[in-house]
LOGU-265961 format. One record per residue: residue in three letters; y, x, z of N, C-alpha, C, O in turn. Coordinates in steps of 0.1 Angstrom, whole numbers, plus 5000, padded with zeros to 4 digits. Layout:
 res nnorth neast  nup canorth caeast caup cnorth ceast  cup onorth oeast  oup
 ALA      Y     X    Z       Y      X    Z      Y     X    Z      Y     X    Z
...
This chain:
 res nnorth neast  nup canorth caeast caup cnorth ceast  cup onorth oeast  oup
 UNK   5035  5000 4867    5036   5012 4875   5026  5022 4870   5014  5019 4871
 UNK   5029  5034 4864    5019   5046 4862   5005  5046 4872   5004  5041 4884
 UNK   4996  5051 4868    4985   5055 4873   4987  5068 4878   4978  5075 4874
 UNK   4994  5073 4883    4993   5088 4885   4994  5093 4897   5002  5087 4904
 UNK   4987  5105 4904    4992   5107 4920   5005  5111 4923   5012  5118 4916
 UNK   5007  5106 4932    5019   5109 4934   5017  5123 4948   5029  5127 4951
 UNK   5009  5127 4953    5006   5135 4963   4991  5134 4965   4983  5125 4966
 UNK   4991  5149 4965    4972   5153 4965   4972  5163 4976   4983  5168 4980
 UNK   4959  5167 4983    4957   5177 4992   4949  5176 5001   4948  5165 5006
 UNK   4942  5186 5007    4932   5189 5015   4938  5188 5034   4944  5196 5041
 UNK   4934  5173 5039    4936   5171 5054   4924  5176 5067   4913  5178 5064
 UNK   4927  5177 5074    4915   5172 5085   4915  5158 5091   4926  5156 5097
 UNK   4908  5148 5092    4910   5138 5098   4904  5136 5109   4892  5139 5107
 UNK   4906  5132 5126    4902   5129 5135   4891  5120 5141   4891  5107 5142
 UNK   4880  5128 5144    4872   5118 5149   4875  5110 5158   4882  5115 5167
 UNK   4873  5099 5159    4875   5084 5172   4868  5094 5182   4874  5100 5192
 UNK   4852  5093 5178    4841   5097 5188   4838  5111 5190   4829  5114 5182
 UNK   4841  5119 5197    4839   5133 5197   4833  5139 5209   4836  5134 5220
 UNK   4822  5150 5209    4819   5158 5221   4832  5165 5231   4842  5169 5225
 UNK   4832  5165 5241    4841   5169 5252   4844  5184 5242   4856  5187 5241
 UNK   4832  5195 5235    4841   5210 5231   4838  5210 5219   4833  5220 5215
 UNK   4841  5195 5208    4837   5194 5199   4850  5199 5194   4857  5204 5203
 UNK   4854  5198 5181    4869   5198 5174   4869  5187 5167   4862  5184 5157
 UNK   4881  5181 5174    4883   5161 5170   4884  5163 5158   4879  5155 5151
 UNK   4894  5177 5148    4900   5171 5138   4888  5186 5131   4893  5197 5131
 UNK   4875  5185 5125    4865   5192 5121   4866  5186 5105   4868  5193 5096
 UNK   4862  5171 5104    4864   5166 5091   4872  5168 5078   4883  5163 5078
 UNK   4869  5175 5069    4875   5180 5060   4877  5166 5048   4868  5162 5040
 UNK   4891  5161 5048    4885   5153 5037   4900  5152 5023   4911  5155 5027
 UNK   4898  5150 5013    4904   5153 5005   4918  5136 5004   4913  5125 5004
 UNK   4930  5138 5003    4937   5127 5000   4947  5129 4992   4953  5139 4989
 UNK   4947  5112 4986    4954   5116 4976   4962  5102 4974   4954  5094 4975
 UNK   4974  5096 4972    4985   5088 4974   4990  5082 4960   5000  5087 4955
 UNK   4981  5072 4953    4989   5066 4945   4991  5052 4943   4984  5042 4949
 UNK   5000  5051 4935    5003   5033 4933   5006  5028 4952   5003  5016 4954
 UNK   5008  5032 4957    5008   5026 4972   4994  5029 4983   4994  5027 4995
 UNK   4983  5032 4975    4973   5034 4983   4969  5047 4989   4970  5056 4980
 UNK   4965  5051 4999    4964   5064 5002   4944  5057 5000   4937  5047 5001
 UNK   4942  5072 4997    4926   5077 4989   4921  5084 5000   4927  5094 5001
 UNK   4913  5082 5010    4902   5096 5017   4896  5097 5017   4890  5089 5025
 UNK   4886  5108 5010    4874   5109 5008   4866  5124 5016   4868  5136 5015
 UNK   4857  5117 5024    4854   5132 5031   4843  5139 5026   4832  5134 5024
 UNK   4849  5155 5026    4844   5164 5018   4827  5165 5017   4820  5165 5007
 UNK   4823  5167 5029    4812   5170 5033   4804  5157 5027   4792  5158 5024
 UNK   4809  5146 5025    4800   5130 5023   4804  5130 5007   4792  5127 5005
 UNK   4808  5130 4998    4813   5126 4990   4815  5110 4982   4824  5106 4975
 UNK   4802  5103 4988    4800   5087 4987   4810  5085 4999   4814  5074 4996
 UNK   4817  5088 5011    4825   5082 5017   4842  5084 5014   4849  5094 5013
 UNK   4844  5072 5012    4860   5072 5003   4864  5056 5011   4858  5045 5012
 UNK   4875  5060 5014    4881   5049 5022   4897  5044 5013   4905  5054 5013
 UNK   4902  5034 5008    4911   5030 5004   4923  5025 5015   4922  5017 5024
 UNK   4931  5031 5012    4941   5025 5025   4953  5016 5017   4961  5023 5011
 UNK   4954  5007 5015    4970   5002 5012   4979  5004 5019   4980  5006 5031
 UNK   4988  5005 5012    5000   5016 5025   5010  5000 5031   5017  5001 5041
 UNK   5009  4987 5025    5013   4976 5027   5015  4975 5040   5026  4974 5045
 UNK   5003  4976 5048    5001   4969 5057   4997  4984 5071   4990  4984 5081
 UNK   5006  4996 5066    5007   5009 5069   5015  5012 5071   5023  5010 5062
 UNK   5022  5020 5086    5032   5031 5092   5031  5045 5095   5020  5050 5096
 UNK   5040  5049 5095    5040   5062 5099   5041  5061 5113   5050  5054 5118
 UNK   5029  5069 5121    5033   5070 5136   5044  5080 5141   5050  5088 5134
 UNK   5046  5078 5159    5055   5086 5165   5048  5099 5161   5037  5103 5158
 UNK   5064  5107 5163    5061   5124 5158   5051  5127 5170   5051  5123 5181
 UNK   5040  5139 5164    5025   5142 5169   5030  5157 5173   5041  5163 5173
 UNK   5018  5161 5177    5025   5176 5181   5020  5186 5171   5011  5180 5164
 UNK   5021  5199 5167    5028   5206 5150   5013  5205 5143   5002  5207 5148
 UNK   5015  5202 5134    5008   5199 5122   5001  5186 5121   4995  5184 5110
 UNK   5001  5177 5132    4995   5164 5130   5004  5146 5126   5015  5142 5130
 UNK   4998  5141 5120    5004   5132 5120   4999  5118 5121   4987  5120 5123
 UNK   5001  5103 5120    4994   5092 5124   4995  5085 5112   5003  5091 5104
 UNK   4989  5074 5108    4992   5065 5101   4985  5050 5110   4973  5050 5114
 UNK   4993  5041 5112    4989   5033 5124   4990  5017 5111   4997  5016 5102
 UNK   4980  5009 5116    4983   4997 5107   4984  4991 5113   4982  4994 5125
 UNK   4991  4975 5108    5001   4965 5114   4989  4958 5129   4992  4953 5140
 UNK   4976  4962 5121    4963   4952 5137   4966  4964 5146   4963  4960 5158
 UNK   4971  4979 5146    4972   4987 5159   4960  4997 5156   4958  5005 5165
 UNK   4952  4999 5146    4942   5004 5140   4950  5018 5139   4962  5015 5138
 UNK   4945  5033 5138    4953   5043 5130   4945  5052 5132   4936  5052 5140
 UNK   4948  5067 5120    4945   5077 5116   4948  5085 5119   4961  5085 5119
 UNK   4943  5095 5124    4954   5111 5127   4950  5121 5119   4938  5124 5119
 UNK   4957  5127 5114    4953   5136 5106   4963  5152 5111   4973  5152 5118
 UNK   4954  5162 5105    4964   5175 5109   4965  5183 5094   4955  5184 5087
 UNK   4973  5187 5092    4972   5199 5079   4971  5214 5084   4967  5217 5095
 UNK   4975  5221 5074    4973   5232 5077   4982  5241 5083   4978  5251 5089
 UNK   4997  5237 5081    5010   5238 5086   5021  5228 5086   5022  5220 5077
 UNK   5031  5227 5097    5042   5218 5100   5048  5217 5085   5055  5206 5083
 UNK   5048  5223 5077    5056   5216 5068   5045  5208 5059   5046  5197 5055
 UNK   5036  5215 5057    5022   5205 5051   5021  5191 5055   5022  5181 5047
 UNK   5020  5189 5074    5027   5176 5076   5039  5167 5074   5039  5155 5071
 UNK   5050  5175 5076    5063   5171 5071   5067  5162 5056   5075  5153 5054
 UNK   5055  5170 5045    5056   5167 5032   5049  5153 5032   5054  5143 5028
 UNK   5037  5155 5037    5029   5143 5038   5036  5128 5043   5038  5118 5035
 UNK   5041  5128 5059    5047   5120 5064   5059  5115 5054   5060  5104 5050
 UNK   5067  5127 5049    5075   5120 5037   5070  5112 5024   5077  5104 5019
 UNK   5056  5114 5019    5054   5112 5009   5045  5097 5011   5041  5089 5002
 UNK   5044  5099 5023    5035   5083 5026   5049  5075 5033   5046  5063 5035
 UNK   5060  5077 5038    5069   5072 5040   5073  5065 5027   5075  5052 5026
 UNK   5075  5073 5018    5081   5069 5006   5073  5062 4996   5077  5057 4986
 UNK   5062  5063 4999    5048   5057 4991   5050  5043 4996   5052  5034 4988
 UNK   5049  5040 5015    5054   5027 5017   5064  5019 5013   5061  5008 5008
 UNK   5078  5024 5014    5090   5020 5007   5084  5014 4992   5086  5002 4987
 UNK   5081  5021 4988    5082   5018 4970   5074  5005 4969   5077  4994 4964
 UNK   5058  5009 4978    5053   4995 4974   5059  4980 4982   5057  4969 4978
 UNK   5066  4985 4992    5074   4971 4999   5081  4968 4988   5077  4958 4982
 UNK   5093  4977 4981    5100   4972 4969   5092  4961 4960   5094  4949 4960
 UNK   5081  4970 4952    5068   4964 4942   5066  4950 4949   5068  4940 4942
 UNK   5061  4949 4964    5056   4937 4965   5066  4930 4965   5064  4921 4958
 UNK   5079  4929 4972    5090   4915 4970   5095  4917 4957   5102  4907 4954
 UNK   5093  4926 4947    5093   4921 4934   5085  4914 4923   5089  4909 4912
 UNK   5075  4915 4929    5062   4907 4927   5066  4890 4937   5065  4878 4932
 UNK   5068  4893 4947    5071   4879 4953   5078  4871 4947   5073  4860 4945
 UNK   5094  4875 4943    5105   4871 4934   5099  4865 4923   5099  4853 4920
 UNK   5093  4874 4915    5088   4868 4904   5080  4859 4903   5081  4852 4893
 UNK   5068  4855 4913    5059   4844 4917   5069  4837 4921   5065  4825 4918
 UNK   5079  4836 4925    5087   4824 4939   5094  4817 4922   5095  4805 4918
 UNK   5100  4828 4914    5109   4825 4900   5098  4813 4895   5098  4801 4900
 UNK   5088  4819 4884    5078   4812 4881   5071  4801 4886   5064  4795 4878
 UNK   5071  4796 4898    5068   4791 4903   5080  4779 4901   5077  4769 4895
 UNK   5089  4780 4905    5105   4771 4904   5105  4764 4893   5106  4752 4892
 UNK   5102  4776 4884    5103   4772 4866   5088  4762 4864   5087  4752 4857
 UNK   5081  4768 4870    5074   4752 4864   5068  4743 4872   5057  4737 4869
 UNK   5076  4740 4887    5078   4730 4893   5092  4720 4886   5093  4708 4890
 UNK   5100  4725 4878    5110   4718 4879   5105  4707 4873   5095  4709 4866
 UNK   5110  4691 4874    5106   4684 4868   5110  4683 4849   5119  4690 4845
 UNK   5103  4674 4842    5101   4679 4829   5110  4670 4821   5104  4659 4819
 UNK   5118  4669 4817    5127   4657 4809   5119  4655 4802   5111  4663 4796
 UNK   5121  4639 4800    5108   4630 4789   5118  4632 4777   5130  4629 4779
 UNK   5114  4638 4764    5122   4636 4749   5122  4620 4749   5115  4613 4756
 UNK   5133  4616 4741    5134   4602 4739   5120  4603 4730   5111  4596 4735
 UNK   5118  4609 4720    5108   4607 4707   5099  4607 4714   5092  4598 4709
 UNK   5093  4611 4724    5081   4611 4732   5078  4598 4742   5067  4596 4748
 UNK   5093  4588 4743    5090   4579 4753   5080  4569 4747   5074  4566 4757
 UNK   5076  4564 4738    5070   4553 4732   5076  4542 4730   5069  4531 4731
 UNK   5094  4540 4727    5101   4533 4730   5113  4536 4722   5121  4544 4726
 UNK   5115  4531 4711    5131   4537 4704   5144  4530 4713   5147  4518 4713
 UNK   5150  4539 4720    5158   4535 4729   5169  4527 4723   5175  4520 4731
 UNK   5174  4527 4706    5186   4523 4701   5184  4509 4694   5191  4502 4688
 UNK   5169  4506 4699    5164   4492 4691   5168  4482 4696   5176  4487 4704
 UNK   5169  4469 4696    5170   4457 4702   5159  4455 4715   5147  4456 4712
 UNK   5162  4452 4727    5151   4442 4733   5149  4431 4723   5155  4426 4714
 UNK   5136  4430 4729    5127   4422 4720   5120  4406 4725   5113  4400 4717
């Protein structure tokens, strides 16, 4: 699979912990979507960079305009907002489809371990020339 982004761009992401007239979604942080992993790294920190596998990653219920979720399989999730409804729109599609591909990738990765695996569990026929025994001789 290429190394290449497949989708880049400037989010806000939601603080958990916020002051009551704080702005939850103040965090500026940069993402970016490849090979199955979404990238976030926040602007202001630049040592903070969080890897997400999209594996074990959904898209949450529709948010209200410009926000959207990414919720993981433990109930853990992200909310982020862009800068416009279709900014979100593109995103939600592009980590939608970032998911898909790597589900594809991993049960073809599975297939191929389950294949390999078959192939050299099967048992191994002994060559006659290898038994230590000329089968066409006389008992002796």
């Amino acid at each position: 699979m290429p190394n290449t982004v497949v989708f880049e761009g400037i989010l806000k992401k939601k603080k958990l912990k916020h002051g009551i007239f704080e702005d939850p979604y103040k965090t500026q942080v940069h993402c970016s979507l490849r090979n199955g992993i979404l990238t976030v790294k926040v602007l202001s920190q630049p040592a903070d960079i969080q890897n997400y596998d999209l594996l074990a990653w959904k898209v949450g219920e529709k948010q209200a305009a410009c926000r959207f979720t990414i919720v993981h399989s433990t109930g853990q999730f992200i909310k982020f907002k862009a800068k416009n409804q279709r900014e979100a729109d593109d995103w939600v599609e592009k980590i939608e489809e970032a998911i898909f591909q790597a589900n594809v990738s991993d049960e073809r990765v599975l297939r191929e371990e389950r294949r390999a695996s078959e192939i050299l569990n099967t048992p191994k026929v002994q060559s006659r020339s290898n038994s230590g025994s000329d089968p066409f001789s006389e008992p002796g």
